[in-house]
PDB file of N, CA, C and O in Angstrom:
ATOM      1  N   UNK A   1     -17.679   5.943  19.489  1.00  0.00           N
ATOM      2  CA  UNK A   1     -18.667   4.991  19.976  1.00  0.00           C
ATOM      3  C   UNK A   1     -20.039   5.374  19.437  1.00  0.00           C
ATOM      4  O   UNK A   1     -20.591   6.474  19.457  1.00  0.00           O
ATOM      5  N   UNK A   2     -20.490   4.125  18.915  1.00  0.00           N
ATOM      6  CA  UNK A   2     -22.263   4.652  18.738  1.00  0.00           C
ATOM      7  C   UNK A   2     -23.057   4.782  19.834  1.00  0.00           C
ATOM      8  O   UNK A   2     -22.807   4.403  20.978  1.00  0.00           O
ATOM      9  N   UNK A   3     -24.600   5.662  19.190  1.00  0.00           N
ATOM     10  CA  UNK A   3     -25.527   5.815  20.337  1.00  0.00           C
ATOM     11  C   UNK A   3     -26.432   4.974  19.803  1.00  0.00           C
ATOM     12  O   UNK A   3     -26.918   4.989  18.672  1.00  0.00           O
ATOM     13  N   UNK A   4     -26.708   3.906  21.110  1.00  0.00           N
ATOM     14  CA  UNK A   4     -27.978   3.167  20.998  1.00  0.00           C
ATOM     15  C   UNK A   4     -28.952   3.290  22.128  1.00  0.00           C
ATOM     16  O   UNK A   4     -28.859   3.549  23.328  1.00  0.00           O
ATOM     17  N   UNK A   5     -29.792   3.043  21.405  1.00  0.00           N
ATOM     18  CA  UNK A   5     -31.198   2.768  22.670  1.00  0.00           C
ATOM     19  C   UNK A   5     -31.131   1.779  23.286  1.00  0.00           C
ATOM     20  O   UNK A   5     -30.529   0.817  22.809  1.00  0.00           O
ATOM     21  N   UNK A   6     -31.662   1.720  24.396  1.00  0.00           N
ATOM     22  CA  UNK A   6     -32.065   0.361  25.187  1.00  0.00           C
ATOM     23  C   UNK A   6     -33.391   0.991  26.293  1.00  0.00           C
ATOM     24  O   UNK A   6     -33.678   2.102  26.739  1.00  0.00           O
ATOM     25  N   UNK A   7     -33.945  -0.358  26.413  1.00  0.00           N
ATOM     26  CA  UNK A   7     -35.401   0.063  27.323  1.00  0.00           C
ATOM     27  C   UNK A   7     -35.278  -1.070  28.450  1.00  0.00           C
ATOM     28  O   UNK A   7     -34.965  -2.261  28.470  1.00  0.00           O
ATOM     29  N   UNK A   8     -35.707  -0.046  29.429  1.00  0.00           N
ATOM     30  CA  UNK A   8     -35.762  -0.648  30.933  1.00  0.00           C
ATOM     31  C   UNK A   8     -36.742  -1.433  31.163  1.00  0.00           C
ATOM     32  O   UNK A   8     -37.806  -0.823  31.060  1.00  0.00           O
ATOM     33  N   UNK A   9     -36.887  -2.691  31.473  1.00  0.00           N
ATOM     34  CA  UNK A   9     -37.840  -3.447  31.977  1.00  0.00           C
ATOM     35  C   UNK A   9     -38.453  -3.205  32.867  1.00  0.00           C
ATOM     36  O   UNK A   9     -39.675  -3.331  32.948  1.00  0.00           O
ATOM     37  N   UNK A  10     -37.586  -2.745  33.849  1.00  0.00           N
ATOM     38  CA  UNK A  10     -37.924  -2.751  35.196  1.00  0.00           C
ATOM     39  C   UNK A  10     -38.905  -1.402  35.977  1.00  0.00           C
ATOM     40  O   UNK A  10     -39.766  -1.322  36.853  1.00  0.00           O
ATOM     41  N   UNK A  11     -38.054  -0.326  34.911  1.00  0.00           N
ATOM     42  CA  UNK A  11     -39.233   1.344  35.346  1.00  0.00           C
ATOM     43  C   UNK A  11     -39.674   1.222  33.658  1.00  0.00           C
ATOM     44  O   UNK A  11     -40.649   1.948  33.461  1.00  0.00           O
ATOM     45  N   UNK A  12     -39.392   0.772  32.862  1.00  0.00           N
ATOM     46  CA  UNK A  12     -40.642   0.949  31.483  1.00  0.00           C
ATOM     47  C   UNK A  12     -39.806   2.692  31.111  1.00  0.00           C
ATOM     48  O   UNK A  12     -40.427   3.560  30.497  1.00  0.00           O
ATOM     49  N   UNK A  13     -38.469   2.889  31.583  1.00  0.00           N
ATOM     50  CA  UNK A  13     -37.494   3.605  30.616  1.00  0.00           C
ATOM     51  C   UNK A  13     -37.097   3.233  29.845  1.00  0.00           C
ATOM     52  O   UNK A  13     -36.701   2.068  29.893  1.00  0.00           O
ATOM     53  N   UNK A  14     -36.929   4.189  28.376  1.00  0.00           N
ATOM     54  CA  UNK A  14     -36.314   4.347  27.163  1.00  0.00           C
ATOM     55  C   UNK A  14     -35.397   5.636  26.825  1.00  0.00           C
ATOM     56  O   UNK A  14     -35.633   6.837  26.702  1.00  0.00           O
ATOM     57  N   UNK A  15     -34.092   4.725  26.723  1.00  0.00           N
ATOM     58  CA  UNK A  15     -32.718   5.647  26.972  1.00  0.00           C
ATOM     59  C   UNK A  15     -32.161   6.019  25.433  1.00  0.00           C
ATOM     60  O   UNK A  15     -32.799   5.653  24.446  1.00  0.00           O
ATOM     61  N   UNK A  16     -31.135   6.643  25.341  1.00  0.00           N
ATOM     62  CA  UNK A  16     -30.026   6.523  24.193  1.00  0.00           C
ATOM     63  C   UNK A  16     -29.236   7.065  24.831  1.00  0.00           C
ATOM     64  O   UNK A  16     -29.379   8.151  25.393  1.00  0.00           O
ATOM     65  N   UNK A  17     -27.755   5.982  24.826  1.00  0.00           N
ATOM     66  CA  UNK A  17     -26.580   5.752  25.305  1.00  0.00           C
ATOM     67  C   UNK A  17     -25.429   5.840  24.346  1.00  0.00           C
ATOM     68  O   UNK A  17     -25.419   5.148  23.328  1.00  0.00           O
ATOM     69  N   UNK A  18     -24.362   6.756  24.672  1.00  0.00           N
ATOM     70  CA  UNK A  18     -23.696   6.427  23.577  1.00  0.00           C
ATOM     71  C   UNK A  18     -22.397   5.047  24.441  1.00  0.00           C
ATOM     72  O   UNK A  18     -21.457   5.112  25.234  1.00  0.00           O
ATOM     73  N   UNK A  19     -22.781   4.462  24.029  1.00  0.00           N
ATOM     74  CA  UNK A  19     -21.643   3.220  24.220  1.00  0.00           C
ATOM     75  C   UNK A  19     -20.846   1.920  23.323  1.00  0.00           C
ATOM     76  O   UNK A  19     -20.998   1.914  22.101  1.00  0.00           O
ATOM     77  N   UNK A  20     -20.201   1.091  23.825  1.00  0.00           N
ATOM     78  CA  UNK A  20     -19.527   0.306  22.964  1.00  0.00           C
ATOM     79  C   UNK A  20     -20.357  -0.216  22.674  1.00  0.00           C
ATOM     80  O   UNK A  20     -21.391  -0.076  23.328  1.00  0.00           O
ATOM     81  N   UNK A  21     -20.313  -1.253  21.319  1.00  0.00           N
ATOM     82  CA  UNK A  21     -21.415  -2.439  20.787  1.00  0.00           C
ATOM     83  C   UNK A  21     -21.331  -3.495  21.819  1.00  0.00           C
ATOM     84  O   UNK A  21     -22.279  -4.232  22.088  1.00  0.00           O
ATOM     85  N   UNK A  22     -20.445  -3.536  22.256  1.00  0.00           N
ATOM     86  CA  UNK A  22     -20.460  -5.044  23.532  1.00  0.00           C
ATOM     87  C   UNK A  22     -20.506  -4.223  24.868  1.00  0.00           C
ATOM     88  O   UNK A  22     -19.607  -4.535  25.650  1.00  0.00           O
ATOM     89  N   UNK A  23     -21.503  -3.078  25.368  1.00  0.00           N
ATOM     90  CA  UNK A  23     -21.389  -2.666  26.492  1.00  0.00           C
ATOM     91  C   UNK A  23     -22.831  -2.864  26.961  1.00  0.00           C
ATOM     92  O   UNK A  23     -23.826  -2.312  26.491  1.00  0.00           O
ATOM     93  N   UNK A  24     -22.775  -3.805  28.037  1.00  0.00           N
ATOM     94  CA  UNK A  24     -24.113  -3.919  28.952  1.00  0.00           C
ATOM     95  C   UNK A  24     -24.418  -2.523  29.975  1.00  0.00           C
ATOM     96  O   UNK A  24     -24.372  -2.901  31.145  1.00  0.00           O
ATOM     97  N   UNK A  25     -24.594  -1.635  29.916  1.00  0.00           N
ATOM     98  CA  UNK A  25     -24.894  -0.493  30.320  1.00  0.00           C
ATOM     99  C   UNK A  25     -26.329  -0.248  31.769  1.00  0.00           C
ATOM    100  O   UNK A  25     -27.536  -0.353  31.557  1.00  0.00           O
ATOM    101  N   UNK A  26     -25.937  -0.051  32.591  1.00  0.00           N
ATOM    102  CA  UNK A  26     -27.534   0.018  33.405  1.00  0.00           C
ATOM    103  C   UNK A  26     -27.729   1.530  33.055  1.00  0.00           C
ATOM    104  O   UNK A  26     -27.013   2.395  32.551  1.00  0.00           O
ATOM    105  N   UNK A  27     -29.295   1.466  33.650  1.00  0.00           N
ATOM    106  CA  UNK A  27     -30.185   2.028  33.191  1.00  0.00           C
ATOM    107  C   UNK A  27     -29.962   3.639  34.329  1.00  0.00           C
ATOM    108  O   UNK A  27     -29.894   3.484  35.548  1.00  0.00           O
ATOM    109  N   UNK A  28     -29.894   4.768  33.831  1.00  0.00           N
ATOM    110  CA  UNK A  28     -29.576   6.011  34.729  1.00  0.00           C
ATOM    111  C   UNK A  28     -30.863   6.216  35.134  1.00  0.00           C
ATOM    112  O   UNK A  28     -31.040   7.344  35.596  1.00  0.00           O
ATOM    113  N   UNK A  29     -31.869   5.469  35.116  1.00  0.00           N
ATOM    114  CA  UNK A  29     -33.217   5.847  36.184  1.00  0.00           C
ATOM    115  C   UNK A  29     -32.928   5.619  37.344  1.00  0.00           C
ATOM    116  O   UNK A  29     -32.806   6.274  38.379  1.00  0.00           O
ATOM    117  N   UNK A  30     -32.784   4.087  36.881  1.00  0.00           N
ATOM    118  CA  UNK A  30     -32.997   3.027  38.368  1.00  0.00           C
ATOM    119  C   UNK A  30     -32.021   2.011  38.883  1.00  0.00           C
ATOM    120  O   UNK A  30     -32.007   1.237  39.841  1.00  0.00           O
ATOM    121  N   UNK A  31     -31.091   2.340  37.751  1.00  0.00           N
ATOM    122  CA  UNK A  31     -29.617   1.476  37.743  1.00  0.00           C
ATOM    123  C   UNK A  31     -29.690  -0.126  37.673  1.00  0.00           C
ATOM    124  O   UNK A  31     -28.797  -0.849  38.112  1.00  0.00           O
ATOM    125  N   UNK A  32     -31.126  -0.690  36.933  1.00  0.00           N
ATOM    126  CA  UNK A  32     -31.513  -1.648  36.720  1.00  0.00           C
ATOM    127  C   UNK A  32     -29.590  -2.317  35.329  1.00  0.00           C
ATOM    128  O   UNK A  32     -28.942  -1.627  34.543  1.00  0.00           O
ATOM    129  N   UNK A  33     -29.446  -3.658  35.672  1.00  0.00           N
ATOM    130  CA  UNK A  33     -28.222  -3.805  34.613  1.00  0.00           C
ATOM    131  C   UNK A  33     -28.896  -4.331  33.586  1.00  0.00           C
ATOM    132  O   UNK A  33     -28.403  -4.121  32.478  1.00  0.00           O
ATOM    133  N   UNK A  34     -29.878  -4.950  33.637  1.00  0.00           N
ATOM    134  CA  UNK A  34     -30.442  -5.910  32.368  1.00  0.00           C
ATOM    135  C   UNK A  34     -31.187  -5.016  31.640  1.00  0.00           C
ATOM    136  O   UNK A  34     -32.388  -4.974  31.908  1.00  0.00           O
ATOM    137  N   UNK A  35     -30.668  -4.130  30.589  1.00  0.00           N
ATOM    138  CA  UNK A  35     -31.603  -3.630  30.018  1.00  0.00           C
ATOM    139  C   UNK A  35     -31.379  -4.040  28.050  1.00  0.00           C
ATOM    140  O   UNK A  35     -30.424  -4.127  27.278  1.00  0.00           O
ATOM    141  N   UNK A  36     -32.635  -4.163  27.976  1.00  0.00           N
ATOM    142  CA  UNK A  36     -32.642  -4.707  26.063  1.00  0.00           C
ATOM    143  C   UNK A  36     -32.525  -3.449  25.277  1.00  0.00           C
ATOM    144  O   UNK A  36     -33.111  -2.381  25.453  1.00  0.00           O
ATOM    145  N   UNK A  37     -31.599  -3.807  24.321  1.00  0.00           N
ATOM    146  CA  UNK A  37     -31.309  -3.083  22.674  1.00  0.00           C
ATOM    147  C   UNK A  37     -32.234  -2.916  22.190  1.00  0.00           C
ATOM    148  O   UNK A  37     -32.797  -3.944  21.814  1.00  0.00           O
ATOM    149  N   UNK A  38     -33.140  -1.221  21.825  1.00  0.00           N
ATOM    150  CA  UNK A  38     -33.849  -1.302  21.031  1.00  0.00           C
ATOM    151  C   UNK A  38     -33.402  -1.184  19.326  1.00  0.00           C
ATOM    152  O   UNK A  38     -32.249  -0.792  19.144  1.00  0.00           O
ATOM    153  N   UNK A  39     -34.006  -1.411  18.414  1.00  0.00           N
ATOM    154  CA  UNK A  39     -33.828  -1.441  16.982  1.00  0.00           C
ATOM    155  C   UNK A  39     -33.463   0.062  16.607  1.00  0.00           C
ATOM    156  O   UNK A  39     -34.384   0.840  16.858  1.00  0.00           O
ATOM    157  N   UNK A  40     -32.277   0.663  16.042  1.00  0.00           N
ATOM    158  CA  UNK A  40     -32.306   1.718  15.858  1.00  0.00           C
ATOM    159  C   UNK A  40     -33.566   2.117  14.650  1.00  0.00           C
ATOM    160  O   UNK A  40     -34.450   1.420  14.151  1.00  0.00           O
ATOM    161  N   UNK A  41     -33.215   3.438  14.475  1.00  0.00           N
ATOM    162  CA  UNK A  41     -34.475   4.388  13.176  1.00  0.00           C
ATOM    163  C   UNK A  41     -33.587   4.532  12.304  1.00  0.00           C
ATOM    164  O   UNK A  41     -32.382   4.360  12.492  1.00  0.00           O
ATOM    165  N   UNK A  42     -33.955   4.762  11.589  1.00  0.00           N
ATOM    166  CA  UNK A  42     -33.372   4.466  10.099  1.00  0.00           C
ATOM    167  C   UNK A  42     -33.179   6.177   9.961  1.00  0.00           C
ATOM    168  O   UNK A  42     -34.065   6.962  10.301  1.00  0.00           O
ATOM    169  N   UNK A  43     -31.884   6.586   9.411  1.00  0.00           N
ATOM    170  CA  UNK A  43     -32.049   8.311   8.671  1.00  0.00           C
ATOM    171  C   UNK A  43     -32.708   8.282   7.691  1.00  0.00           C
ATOM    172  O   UNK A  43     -32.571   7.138   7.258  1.00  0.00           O
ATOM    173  N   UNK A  44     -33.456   8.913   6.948  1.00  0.00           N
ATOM    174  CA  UNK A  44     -34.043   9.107   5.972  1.00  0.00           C
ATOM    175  C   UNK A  44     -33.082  10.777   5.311  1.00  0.00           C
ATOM    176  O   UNK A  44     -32.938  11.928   5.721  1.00  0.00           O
ATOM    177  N   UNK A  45     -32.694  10.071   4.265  1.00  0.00           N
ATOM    178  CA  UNK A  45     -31.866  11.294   3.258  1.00  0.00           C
ATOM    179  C   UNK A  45     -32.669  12.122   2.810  1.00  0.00           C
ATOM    180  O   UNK A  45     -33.707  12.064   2.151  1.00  0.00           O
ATOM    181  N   UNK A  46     -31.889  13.117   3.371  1.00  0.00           N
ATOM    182  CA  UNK A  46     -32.572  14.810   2.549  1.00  0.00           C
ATOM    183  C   UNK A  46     -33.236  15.200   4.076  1.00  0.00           C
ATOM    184  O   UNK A  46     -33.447  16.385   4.334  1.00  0.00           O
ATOM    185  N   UNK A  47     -33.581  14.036   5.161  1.00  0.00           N
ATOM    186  CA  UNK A  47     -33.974  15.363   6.861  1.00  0.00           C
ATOM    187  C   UNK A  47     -33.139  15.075   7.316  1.00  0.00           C
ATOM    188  O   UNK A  47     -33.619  14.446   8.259  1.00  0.00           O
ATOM    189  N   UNK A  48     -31.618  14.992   7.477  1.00  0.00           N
ATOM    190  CA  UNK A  48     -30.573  15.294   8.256  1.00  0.00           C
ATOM    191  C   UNK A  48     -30.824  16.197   9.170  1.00  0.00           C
ATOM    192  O   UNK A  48     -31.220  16.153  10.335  1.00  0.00           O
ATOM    193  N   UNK A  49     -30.423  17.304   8.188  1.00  0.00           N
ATOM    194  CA  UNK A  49     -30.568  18.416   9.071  1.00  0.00           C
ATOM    195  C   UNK A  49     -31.780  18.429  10.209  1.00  0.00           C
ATOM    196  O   UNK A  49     -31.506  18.070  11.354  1.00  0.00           O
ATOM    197  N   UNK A  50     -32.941  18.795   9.914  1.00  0.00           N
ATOM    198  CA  UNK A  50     -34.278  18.384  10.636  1.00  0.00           C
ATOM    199  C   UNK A  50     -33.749  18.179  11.493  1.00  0.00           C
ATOM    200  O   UNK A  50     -33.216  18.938  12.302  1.00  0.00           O
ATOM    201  N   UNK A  51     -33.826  16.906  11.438  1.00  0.00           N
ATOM    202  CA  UNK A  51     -33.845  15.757  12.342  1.00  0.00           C
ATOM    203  C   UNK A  51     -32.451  15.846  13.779  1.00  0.00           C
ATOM    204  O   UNK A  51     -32.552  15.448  14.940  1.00  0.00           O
ATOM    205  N   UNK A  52     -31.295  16.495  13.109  1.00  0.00           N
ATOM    206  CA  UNK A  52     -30.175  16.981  13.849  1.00  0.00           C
ATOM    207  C   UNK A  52     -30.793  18.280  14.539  1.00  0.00           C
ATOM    208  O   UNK A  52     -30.316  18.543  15.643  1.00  0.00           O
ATOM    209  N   UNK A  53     -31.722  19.075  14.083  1.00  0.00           N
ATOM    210  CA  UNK A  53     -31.985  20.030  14.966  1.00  0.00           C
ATOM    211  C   UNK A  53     -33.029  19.556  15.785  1.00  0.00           C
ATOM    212  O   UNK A  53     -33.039  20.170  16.852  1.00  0.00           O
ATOM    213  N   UNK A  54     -33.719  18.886  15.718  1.00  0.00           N
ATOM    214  CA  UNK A  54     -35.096  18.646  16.893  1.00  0.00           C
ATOM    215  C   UNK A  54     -34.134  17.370  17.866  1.00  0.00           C
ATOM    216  O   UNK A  54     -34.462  16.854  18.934  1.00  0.00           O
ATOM    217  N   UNK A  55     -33.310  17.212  17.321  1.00  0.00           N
ATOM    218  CA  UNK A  55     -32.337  16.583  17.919  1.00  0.00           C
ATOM    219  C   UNK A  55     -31.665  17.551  19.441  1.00  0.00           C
ATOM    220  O   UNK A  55     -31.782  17.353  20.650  1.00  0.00           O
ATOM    221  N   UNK A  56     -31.198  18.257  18.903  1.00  0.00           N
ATOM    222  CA  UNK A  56     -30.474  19.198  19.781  1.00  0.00           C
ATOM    223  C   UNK A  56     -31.155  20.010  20.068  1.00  0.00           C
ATOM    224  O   UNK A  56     -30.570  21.089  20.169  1.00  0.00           O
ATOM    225  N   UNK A  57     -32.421  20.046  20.315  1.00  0.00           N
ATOM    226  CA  UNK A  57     -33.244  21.352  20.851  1.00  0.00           C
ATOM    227  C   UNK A  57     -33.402  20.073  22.054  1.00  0.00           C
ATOM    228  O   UNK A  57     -33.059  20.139  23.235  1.00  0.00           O
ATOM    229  N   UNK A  58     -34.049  18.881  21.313  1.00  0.00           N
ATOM    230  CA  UNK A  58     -34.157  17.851  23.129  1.00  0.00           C
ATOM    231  C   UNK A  58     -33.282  17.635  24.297  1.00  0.00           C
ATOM    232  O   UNK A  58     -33.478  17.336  25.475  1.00  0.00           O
ATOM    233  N   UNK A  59     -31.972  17.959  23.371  1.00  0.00           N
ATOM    234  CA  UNK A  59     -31.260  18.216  24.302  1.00  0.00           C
ATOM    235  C   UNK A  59     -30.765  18.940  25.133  1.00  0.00           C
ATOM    236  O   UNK A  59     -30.298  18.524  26.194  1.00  0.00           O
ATOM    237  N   UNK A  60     -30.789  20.015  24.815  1.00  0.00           N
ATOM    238  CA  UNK A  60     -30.788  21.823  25.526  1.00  0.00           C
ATOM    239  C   UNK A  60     -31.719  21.266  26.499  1.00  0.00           C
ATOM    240  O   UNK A  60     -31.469  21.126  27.696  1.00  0.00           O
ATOM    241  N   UNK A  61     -32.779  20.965  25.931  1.00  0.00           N
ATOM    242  CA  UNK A  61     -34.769  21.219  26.731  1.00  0.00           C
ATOM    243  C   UNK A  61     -34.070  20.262  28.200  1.00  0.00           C
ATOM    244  O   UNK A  61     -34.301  20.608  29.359  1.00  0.00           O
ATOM    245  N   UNK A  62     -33.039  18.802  27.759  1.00  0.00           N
ATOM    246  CA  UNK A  62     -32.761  18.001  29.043  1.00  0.00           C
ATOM    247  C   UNK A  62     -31.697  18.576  29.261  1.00  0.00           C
ATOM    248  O   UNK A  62     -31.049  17.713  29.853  1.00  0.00           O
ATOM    249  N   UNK A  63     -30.831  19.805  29.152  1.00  0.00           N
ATOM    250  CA  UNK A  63     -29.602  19.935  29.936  1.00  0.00           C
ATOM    251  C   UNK A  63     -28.294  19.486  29.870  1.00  0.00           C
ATOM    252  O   UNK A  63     -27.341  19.684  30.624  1.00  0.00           O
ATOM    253  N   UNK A  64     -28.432  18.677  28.568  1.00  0.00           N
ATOM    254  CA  UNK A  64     -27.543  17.904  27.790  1.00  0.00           C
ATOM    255  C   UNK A  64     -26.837  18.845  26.829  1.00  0.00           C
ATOM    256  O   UNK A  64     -27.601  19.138  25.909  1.00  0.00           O
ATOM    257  N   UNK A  65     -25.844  19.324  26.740  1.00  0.00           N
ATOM    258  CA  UNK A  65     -24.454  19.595  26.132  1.00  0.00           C
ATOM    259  C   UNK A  65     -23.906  18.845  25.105  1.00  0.00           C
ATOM    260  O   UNK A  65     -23.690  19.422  24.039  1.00  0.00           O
ATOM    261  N   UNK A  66     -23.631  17.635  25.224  1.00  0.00           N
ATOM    262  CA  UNK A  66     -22.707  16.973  24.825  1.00  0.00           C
ATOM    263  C   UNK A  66     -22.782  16.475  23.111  1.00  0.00           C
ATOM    264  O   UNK A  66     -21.924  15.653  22.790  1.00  0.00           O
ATOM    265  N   UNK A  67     -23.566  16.842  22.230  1.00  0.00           N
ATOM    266  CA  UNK A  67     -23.684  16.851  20.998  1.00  0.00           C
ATOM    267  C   UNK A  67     -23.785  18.550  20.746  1.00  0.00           C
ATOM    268  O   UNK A  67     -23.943  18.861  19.566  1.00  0.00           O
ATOM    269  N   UNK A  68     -23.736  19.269  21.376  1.00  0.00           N
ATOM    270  CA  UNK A  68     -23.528  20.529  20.314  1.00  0.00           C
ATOM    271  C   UNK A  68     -22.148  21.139  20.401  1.00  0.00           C
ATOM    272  O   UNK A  68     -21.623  21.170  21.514  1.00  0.00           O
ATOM    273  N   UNK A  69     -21.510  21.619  19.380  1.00  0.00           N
ATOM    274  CA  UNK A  69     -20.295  21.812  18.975  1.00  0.00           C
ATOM    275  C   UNK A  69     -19.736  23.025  20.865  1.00  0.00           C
ATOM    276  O   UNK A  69     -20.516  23.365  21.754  1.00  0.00           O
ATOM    277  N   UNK A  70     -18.503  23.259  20.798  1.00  0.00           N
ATOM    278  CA  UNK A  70     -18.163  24.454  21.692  1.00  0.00           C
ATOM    279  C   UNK A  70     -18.543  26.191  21.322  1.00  0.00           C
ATOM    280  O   UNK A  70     -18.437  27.198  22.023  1.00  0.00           O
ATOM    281  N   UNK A  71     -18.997  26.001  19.973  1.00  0.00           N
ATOM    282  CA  UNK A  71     -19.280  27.554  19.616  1.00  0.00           C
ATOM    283  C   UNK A  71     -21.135  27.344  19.793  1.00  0.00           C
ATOM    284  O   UNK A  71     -21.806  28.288  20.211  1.00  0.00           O
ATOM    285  N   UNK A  72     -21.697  26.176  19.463  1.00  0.00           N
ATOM    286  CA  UNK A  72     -23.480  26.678  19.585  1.00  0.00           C
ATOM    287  C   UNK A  72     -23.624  26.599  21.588  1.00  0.00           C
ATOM    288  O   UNK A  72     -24.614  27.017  22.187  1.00  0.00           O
ATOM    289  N   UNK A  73     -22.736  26.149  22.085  1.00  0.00           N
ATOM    290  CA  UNK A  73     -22.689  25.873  23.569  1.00  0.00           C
ATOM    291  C   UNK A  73     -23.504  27.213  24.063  1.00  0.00           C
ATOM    292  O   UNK A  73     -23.707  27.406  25.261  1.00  0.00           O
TER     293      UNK A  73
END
């Protein structure tokens, strides 16, 4: 499944979800259901890497697991 963004109308949250392309998803702030698709970012070739690590440092920083392999755990 891909990860997309979507932004909350309702608390002015901005998420990334990994879900189906046809999944209406509420929002884990406020459990608002109507929330809009933002436009993904484009990779830019040659900062993969980069970009995969400031990646996964945000996620450590939130407590989030779930993109780093079982050995960087």
């Amino acid at each position: 499944m891909p990860l997309y963004g979507f932004h909350c109308d309702k608390c002015d949250n901005d998420v990334e979800l990994l879900v189906s392309s046809s999944a209406k998803p509420a929002c884990p702030n406020c459990g608002n259901e109507t929330m809009t698709r933002l436009m993904s970012h484009i990779v830019i070739h040659g900062k993969t890497k980069a970009k995969l690590k400031a990646a996964r440092a945000a996620a450590q920083r939130a407590g989030h697991l779930s993109n780093f392999s079982p050995s960087e755990r």
